[in-house]
N, C-alpha and C positions, 0 to 999 in steps of 0.2 A: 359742500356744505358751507353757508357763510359764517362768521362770526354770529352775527346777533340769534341763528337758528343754533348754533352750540351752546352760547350763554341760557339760552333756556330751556338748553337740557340737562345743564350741570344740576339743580336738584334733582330731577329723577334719576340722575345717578347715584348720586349721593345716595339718595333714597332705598334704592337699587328696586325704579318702579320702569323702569326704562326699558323698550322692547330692544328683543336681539338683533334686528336690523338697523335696529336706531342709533343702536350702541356701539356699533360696530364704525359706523360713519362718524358717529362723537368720538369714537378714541382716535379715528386716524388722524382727524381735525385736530381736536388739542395737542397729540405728540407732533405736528407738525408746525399750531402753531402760538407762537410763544404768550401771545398776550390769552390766549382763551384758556392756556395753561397755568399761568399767572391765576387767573380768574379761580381758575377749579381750585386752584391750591387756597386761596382765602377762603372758598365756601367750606372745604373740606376740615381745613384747618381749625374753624369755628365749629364746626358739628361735629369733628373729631374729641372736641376740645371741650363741648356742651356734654356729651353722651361718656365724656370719661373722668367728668368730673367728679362724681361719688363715687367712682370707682379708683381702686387705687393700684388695679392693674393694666397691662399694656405699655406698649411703646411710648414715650415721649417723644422720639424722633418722627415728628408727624409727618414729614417729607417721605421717607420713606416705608410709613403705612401707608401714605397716596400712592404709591409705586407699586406698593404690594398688591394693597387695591386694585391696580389698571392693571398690572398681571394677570393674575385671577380674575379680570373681565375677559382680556384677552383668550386664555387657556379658555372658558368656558364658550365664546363664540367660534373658536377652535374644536372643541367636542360638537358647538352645533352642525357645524360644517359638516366634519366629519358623519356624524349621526344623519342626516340631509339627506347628503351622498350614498352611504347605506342605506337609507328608504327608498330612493331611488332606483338603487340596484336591485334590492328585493324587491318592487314593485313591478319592474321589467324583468325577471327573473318569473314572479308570477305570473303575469300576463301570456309570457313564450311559454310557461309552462301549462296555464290551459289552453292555449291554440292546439300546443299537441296532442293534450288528450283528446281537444275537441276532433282534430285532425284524425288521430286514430279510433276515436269511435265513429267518425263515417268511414275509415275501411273496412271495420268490420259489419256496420250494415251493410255496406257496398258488397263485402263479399257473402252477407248471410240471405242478399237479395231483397232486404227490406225497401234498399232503392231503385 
């Protein structure tokens, strides 16, 4: 992923309108690199800062609700993985499992002589 395709993905991060494969390639990007990192934190730091301004609760340490933030992106494209993978299984898990019924109901035509 280049810079200028991360930088405009930082709102729908922020947003959090950003699909899971999208997101997954924008965090490796900014934790790797420094200036698109720089970037998130300004955007972040502004809409952190818009949305908690009537309100007179949460963190001040904004740096480290962006952390918490890409954590909890993190864990959550970690469950999709995981969840992914499980489908996969159970979907190959189905499939072997009606080959065999299919398998064993022509033994039993075979042996009742229907074939």
């Amino acid at each position: 992923m280049t810079c200028h395709e991360a930088e405009g993905m930082i709102l729908p991060y922020i947003n959090k309108r950003l699909k899971d494969e999208d997101m997954e390639g924008f965090l490796n990007h900014v934790l790797h690199c420094e200036s698109c990192m720089e970037e998130l934190e300004i955007y972040f730091t502004v809409d952190y800062g818009i949305r908690r301004l009537d309100d007179d609760e949460g963190t001040y340490n904004i740096k480290e609700a962006l952390f918490q933030n890409i954590d909890s992106s993190l864990e959550h494209i970690k469950k999709v993985h995981i969840l992914t993978v499980f489908r996969y299984v159970m979907t190959t898990l189905s499939t072997m499992g009606i080959i065999i019924i299919f398998l064993l109901q022509l033994r039993i035509w075979w042996q009742t002589g229907i074939f």
